[in-house]
C-alpha positions in Angstrom: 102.5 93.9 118.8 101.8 91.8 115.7 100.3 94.1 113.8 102.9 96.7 114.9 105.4 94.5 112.8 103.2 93.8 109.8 103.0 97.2 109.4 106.8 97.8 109.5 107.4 94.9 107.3 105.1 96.2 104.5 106.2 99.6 105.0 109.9 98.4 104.5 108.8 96.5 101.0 106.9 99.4 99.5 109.9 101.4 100.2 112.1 99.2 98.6 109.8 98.8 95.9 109.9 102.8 95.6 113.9 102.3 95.5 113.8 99.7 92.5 111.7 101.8 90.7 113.8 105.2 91.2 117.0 103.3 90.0 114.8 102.0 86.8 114.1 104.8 86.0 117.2 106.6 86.5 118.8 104.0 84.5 116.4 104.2 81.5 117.0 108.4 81.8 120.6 107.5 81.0 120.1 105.0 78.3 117.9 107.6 76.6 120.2 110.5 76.4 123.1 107.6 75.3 120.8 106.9 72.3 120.1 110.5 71.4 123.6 111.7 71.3 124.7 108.7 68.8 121.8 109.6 66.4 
Protein backbone atom coordinates (compact mmCIF):
# COMPACT_ATOMS: atom_id res chain seq x y z
CA UNK A 1 0.00 0.00 0.00
CA UNK A 2 2.93 2.28 0.84
CA UNK A 3 4.76 1.97 -1.87
CA UNK A 4 1.53 2.02 -4.05
CA UNK A 5 1.47 5.75 -2.97
CA UNK A 6 5.05 6.64 -3.34
CA UNK A 7 4.78 5.70 -6.61
CA UNK A 8 1.73 7.91 -7.34
CA UNK A 9 3.26 10.79 -5.51
CA UNK A 10 6.49 10.74 -7.65
CA UNK A 11 4.64 9.99 -10.67
CA UNK A 12 2.32 13.15 -9.97
CA UNK A 13 5.79 15.45 -9.42
CA UNK A 14 7.60 14.32 -12.62
CA UNK A 15 4.41 15.16 -14.38
CA UNK A 16 4.18 18.38 -13.10
CA UNK A 17 7.69 18.94 -13.59
CA UNK A 18 6.99 17.90 -17.36
CA UNK A 19 4.19 20.69 -17.19
CA UNK A 20 6.64 23.50 -15.93
CA UNK A 21 8.87 22.70 -18.42
CA UNK A 22 6.23 22.64 -21.51
CA UNK A 23 5.04 26.15 -20.36
CA UNK A 24 8.91 27.32 -20.29
CA UNK A 25 9.39 26.54 -23.14
CA UNK A 26 6.33 27.65 -24.78
CA UNK A 27 6.95 30.91 -23.21
CA UNK A 28 10.55 31.32 -24.38
CA UNK A 29 9.06 30.19 -28.25
CA UNK A 30 7.03 33.37 -27.87
CA UNK A 31 9.56 35.69 -26.62
CA UNK A 32 11.74 34.52 -29.46
CA UNK A 33 9.51 35.29 -32.38
CA UNK A 34 8.65 38.83 -30.29
CA UNK A 35 12.39 39.62 -30.66
CA UNK A 36 12.75 38.62 -34.26
CA UNK A 37 9.89 40.62 -35.60
CA UNK A 38 11.17 44.03 -33.81
CA UNK A 39 14.69 43.45 -35.37
Amino acid sequence: MDSLQTTQNSNSLIIKQKTITAHRLLLFFRNDNKNNRNK
